[in-house]
DRENSE-686102 format. One record per residue (C-alpha): residue number from 1; residue in three letters; x, y, z. Coordinates in nm, 4 decimals, m for minus. Layout:
N
R   nr  rest        c1        c2        c3
R  NUM   ala         X         Y         Z
...
END
This chain:
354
R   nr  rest        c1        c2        c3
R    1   unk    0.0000    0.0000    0.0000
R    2   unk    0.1399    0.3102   m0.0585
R    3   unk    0.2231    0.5919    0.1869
R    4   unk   m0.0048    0.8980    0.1504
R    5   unk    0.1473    1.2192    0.0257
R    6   unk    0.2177    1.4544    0.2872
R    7   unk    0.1565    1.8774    0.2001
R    8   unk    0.5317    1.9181    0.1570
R    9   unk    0.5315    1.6417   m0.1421
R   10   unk    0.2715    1.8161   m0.2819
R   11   unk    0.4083    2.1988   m0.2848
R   12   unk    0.6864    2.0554   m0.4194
R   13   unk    0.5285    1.8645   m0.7054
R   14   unk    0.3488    2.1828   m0.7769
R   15   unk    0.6577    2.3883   m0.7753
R   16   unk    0.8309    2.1436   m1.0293
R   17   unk    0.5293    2.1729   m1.2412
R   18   unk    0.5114    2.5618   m1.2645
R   19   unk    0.9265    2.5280   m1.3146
R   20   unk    0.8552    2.3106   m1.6310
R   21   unk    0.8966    2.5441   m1.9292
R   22   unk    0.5701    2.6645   m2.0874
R   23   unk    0.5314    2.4584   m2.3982
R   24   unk    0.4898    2.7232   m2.7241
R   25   unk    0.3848    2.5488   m2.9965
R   26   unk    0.4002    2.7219   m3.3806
R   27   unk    0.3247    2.5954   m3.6948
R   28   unk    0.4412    2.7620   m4.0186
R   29   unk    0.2758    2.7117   m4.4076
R   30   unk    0.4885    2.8325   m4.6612
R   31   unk    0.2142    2.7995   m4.9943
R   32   unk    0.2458    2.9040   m5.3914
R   33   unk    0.0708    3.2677   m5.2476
R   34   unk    0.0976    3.2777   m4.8990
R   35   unk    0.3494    3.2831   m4.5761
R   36   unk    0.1061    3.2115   m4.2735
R   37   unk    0.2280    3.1470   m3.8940
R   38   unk    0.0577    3.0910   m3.5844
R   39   unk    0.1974    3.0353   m3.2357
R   40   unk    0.0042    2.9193   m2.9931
R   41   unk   m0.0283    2.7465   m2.5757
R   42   unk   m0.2119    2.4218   m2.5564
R   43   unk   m0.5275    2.4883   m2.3595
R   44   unk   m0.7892    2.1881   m2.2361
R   45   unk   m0.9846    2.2969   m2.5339
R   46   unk   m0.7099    2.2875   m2.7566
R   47   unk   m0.4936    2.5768   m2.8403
R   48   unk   m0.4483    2.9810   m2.7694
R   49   unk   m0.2941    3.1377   m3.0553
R   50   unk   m0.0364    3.4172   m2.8945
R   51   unk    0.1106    3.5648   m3.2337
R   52   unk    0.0231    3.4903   m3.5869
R   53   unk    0.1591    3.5956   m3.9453
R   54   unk    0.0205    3.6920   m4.3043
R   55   unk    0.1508    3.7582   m4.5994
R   56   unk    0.0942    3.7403   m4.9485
R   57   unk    0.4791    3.6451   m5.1176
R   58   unk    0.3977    3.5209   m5.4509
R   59   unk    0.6237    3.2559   m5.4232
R   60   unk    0.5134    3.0385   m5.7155
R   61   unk    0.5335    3.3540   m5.9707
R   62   unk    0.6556    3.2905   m6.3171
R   63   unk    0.7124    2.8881   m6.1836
R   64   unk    0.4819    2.7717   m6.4611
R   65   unk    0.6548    2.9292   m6.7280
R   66   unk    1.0263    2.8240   m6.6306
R   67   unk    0.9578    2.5262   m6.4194
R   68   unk    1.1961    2.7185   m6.1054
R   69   unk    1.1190    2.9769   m5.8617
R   70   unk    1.2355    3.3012   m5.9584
R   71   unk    1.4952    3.4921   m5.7597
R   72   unk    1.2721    3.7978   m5.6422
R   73   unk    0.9710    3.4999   m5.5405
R   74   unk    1.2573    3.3772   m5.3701
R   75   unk    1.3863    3.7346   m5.1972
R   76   unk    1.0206    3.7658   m5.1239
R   77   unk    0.9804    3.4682   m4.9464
R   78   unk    1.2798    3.4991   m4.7200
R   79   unk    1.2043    3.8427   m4.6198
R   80   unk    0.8836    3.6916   m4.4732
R   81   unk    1.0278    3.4080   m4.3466
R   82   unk    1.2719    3.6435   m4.1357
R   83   unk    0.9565    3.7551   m3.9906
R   84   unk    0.8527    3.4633   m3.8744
R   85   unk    1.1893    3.3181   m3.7475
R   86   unk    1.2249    3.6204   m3.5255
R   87   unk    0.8754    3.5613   m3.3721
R   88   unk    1.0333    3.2295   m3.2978
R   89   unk    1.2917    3.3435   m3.1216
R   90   unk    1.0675    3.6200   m2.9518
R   91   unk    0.8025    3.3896   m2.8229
R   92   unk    1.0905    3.1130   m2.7308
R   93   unk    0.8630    2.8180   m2.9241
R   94   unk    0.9756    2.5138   m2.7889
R   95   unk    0.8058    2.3125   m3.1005
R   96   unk    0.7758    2.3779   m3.4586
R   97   unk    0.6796    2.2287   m3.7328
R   98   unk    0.7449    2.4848   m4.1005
R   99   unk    0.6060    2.3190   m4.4074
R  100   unk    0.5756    2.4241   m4.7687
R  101   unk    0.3498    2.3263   m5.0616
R  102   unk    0.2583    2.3040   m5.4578
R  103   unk    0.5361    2.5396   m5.5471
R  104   unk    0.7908    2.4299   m5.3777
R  105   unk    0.6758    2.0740   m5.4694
R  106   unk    0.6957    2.1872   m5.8615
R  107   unk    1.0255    2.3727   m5.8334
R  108   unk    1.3444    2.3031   m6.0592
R  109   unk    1.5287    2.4542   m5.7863
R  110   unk    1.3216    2.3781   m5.4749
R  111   unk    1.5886    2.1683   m5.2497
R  112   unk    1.8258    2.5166   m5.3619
R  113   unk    1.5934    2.7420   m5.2176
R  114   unk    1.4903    2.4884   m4.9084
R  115   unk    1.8945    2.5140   m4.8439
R  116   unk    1.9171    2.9100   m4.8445
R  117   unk    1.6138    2.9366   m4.6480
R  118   unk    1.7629    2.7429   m4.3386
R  119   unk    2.1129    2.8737   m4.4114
R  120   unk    1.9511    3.2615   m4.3820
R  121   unk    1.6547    3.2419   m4.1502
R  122   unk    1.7462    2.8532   m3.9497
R  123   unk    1.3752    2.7481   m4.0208
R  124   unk    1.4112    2.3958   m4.1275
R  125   unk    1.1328    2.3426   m4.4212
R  126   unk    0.9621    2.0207   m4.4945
R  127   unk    0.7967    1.9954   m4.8378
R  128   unk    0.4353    1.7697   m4.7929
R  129   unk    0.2808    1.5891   m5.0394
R  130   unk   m0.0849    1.6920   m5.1383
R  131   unk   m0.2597    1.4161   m4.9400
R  132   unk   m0.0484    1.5023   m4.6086
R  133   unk   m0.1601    1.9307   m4.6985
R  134   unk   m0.5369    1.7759   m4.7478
R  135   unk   m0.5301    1.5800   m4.3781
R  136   unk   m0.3679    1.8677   m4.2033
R  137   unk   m0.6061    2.0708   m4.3352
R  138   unk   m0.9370    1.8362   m4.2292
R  139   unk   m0.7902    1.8092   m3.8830
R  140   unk   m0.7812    2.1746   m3.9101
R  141   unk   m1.1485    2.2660   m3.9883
R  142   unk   m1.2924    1.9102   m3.8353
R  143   unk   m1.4322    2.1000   m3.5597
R  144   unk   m1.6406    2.3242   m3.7910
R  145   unk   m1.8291    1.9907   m3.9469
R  146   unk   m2.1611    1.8506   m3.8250
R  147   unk   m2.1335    1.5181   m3.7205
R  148   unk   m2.4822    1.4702   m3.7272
R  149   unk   m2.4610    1.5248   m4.0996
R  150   unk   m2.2619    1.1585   m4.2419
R  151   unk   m2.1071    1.3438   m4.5714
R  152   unk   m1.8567    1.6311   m4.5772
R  153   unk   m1.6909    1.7491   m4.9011
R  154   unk   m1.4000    2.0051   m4.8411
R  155   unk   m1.1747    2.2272   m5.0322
R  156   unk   m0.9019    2.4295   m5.0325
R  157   unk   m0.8821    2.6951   m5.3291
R  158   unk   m0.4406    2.7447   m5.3061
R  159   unk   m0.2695    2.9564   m5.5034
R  160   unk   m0.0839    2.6252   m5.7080
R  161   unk   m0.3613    2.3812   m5.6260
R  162   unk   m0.7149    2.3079   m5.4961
R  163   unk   m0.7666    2.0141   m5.2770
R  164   unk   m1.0938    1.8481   m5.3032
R  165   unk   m1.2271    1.5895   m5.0607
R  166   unk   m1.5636    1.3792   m4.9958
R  167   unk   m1.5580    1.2237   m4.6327
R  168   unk   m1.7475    1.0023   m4.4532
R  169   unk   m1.8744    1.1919   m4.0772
R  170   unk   m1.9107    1.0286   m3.8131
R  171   unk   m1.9462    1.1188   m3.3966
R  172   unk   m1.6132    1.0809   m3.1651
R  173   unk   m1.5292    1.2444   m2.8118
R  174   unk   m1.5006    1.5633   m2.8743
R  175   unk   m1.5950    1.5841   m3.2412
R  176   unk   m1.6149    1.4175   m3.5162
R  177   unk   m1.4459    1.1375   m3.6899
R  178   unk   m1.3490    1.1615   m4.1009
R  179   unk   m1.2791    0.9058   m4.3595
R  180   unk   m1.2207    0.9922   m4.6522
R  181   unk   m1.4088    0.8552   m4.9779
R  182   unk   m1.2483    1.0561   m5.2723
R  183   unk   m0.9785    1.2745   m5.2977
R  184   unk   m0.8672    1.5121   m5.5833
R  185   unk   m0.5779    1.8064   m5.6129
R  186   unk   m0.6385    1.9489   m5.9089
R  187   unk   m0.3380    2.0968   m6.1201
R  188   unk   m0.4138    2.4684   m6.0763
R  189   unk   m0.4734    2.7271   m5.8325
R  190   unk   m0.5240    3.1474   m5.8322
R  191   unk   m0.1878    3.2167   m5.8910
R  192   unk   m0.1285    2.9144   m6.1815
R  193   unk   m0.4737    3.0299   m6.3785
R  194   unk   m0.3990    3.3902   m6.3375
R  195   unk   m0.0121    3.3517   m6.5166
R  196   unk   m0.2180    3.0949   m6.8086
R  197   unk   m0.4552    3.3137   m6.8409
R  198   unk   m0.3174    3.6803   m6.8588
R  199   unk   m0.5425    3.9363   m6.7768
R  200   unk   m0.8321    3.7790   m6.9164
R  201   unk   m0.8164    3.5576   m6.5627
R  202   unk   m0.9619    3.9245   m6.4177
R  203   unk   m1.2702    3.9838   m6.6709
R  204   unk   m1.6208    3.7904   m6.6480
R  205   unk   m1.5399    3.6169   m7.0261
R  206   unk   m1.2493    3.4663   m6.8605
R  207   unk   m1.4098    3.3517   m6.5071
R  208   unk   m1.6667    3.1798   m6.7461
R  209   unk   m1.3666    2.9832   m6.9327
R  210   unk   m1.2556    2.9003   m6.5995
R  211   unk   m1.5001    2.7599   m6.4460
R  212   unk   m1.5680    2.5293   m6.7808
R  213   unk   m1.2127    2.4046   m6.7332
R  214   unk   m1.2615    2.3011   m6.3446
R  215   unk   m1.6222    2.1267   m6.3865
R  216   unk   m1.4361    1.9468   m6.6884
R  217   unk   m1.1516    1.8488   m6.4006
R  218   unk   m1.4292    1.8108   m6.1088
R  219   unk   m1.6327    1.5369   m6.3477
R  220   unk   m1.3289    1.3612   m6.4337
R  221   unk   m1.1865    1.3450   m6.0436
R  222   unk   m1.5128    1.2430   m5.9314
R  223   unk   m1.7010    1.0383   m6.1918
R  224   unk   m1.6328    0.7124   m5.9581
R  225   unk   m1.8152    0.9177   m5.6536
R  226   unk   m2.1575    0.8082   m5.5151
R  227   unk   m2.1572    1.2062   m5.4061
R  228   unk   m2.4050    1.2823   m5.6574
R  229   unk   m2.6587    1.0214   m5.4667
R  230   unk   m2.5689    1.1365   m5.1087
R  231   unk   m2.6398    1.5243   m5.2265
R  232   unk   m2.9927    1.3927   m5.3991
R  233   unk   m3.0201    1.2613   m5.0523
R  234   unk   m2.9284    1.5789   m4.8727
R  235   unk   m2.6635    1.4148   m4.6576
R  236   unk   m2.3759    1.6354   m4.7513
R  237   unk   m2.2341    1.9764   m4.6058
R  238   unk   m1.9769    2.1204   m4.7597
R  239   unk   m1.6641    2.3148   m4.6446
R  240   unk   m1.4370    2.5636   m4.7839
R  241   unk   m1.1097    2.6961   m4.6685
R  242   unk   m0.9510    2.9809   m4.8637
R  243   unk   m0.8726    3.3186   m4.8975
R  244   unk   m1.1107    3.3142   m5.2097
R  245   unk   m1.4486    3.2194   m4.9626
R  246   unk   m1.3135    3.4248   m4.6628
R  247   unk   m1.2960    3.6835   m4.9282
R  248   unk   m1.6351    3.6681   m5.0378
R  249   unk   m1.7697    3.6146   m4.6525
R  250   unk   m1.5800    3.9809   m4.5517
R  251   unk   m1.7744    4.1465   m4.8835
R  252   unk   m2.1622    3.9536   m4.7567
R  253   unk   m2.0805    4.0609   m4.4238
R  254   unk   m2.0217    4.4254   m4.4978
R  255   unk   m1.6872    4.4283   m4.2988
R  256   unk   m1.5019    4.7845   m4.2842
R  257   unk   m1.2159    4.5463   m4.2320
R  258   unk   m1.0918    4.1955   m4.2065
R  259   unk   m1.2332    4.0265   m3.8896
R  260   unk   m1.1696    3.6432   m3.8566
R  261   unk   m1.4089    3.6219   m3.5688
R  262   unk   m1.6810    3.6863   m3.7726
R  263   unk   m1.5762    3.4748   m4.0588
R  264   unk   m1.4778    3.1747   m3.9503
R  265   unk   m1.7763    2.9301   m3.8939
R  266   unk   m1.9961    3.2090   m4.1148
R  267   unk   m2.2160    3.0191   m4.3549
R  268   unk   m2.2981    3.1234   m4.7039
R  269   unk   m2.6251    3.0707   m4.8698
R  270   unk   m2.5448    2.9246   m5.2617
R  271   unk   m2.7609    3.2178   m5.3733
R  272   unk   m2.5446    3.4475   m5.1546
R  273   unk   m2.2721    3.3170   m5.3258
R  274   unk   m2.3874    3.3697   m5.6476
R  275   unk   m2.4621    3.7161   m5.5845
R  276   unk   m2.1460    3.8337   m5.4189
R  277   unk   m1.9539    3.6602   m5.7402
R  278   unk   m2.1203    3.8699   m5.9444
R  279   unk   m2.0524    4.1660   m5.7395
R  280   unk   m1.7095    4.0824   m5.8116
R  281   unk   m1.7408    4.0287   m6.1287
R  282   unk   m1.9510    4.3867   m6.2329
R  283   unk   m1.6462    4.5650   m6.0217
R  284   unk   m1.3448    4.7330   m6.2161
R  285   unk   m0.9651    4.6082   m6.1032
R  286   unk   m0.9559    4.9968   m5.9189
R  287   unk   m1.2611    4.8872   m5.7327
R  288   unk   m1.1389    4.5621   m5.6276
R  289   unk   m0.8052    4.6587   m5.4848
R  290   unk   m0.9707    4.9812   m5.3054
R  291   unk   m1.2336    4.6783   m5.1279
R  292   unk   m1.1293    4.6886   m4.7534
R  293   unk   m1.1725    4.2697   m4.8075
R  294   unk   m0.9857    4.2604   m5.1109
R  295   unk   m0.7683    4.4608   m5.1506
R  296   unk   m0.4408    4.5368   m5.3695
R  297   unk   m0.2814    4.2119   m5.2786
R  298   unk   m0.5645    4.0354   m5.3494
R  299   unk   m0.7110    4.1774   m5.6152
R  300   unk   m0.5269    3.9800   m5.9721
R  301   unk   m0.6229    3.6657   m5.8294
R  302   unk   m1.0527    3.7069   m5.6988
R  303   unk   m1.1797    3.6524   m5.9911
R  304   unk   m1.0137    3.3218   m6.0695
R  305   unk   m1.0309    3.2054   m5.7409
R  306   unk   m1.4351    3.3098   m5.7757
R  307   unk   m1.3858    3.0626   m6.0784
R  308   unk   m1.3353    2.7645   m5.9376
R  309   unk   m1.5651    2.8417   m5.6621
R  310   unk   m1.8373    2.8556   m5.8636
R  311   unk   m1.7228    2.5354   m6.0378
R  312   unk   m1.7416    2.3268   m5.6945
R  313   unk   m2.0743    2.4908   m5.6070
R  314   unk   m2.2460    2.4077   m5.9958
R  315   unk   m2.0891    2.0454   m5.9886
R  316   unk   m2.1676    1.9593   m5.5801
R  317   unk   m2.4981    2.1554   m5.5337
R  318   unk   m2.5185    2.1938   m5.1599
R  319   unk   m2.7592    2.4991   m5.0065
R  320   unk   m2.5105    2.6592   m4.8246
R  321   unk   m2.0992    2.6450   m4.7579
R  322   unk   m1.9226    2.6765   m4.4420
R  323   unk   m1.6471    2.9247   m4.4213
R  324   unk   m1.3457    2.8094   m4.2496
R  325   unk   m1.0205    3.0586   m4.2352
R  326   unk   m0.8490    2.7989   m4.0599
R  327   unk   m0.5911    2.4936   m4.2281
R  328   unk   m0.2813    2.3981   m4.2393
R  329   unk   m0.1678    2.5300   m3.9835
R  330   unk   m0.4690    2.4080   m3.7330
R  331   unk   m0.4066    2.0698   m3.8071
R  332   unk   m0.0214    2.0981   m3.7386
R  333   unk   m0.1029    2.2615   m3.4290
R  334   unk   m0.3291    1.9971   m3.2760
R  335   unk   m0.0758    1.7465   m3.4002
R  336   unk    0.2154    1.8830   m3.2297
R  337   unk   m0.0390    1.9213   m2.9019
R  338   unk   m0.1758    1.5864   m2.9085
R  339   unk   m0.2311    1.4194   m2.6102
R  340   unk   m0.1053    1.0502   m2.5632
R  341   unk   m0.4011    0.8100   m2.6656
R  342   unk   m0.5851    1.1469   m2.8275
R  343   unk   m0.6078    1.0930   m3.2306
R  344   unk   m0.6654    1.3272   m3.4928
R  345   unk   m1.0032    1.3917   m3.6880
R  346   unk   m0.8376    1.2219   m4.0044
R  347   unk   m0.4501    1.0942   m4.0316
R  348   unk   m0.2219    1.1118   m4.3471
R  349   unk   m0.2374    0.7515   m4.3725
R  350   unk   m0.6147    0.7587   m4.4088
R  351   unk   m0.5626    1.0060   m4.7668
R  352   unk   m0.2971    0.7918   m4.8497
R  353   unk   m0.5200    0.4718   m4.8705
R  354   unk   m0.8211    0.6474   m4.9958
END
């Protein structure tokens, strides 16, 4: 039997504990448009972000014309990436995980510029494969899906690719469970179709040519899919996570500025949709990049990232869409934070068998 613990064991048990070094978790996505950070304590719930980083770099500009990533992509990227590596070093993370996507997947000259970017900044890179960015993304947004509803499709509109997946939903503690049933990344993303298409990828005559090429790529990805039965059956909920539909929430909303708090979890009507699009669509370039939710940064790539909304919304006609601006860098997060015994929503194995 063993001997009770006396009050000095236990202030000293507590004192060790609240010696133990905070743990600081941060989780960096390097994409073909975007450098995104967040930093964040594990909490009972999950996670408390404490800093967080944004920027549109670009990287993957000119990359389908020369098959390499070209030097001022390059000097773009590392000036954001010494951003991030001194909010490292300022928030003393004691885990990270830094991972990059389509671009640097593509890239002549990728392992070159992985190399420079640890040599300059000491952020150690790890390039995923589509599947693992499509699972860390679900494990990201699973807490935004219904489990009550028993078919999710989700997708991520990136600036090199769009992921596309139809799960199975199902209840767990504290959630919901996802297996996955199809899986497509299709070949192009804002950035790709506006450099194929020129400035055409900007006017209404080239959103519509657009939109024909991705229901072309949607009906090919999915033609094995019993989705079309479960949405006849209204048993599917769909879920998008992009800069395109956070976009598009901002402008429905009516937001002076940005606010993540009201768009993540927002829902959009398809007829909302719809309208907003053609907002978009009836506005000049000027007018886009003077939009407080679009913006200069922003505004080359809306209407082709409008494009392939449209395409996923005409080809998988659910009512509404869940907004999610939440990923990548969610599902790294609760990864690196997982408790022993605690599993994910979905796991990279699961995409890979799918």
């Amino acid at each position: 039997m063993e001997a009770p613990v006396g009050r000095a064991e236990k202030s000293e048990g507590r004192r060790r504990r609240r010696s133990r070094p905070e743990q600081i978790c941060a989780a960096l996505d390097l994409g073909t448009n975007n450098c995104r950070l967040l930093v964040a304590r594990p909490t009972r719930q999950g996670f408390h972000v404490v800093d967080a980083f944004s920027r549109i770099i670009r990287l993957g500009e000119g990359l389908n014309a020369t098959g390499a990533l070209s030097e001022a992509a390059i000097e773009r990227a590392l000036e954001a990436l010494a951003v991030c590596a001194a909010k490292l070093r300022r928030r003393s993370v004691t885990q990270l995980r830094a991972v990059a996507t389509e671009a640097c997947r593509q890239a002549t000259n990728g392992t070159e510029f992985l190399q420079r970017v640890f040599e300059e900044t000491g952020i150690v890179l790890e390039v995923i494969s589509a599947r693992e960015e499509a699972a860390l993304t679900l494990s990201g947004c699973a807490p935004l899906l219904d489990p009550r509803r028993r078919h999710a499709l989700v997708f991520d509109i990136g600036g090199g690719s769009t992921e596309v997946s139809h799960l199975a939903v199902s209840p767990a503690p504290g959630g919901c469970r996802l297996s996955p049933l199809a899986f497509a990344s299709l070949p192009f993303g804002v950035v790709t179709l506006l450099e194929r298409y020129g400035t055409a990828a900007t006017t209404r005559a080239g959103h519509d040519s657009i939109v024909e090429e991705v229901l072309h790529s949607l009906d090919r990805a999915f033609e094995r899919s019993h989705l079309t039965e479960e949405l006849r059956g209204g048993q599917v909920q769909m879920l998008g996570s992009s800069g395109t539909v956070t976009t598009l929430t901002g402008m429905h909303l009516s937001l002076p500025r940005y606010d993540r708090r009201r768009v993540d979890g927002a829902f959009l009507a398809k007829q909302t949709v719809d309208s907003v699009v053609e907002q978009i669509l009836e506005m000049s370039q000027e007018e886009r990049a003077r939009h407080p939710c679009i913006g200069p940064q922003r505004a080359e790539f809306v209407v082709s990232g409008c494009a392939i909304l449209t395409a996923l919304c005409q080809r998988f006609p659910v009512p509404r869409l869940r907004v999610a601006d939440r990923g990548v860098r969610e599902g790294i997060l609760l990864s690196l934070m997982r408790r022993p015994g605690r599993s994910l929503p979905i796991e990279v194995d699961d995409m890979v068998s799918a």
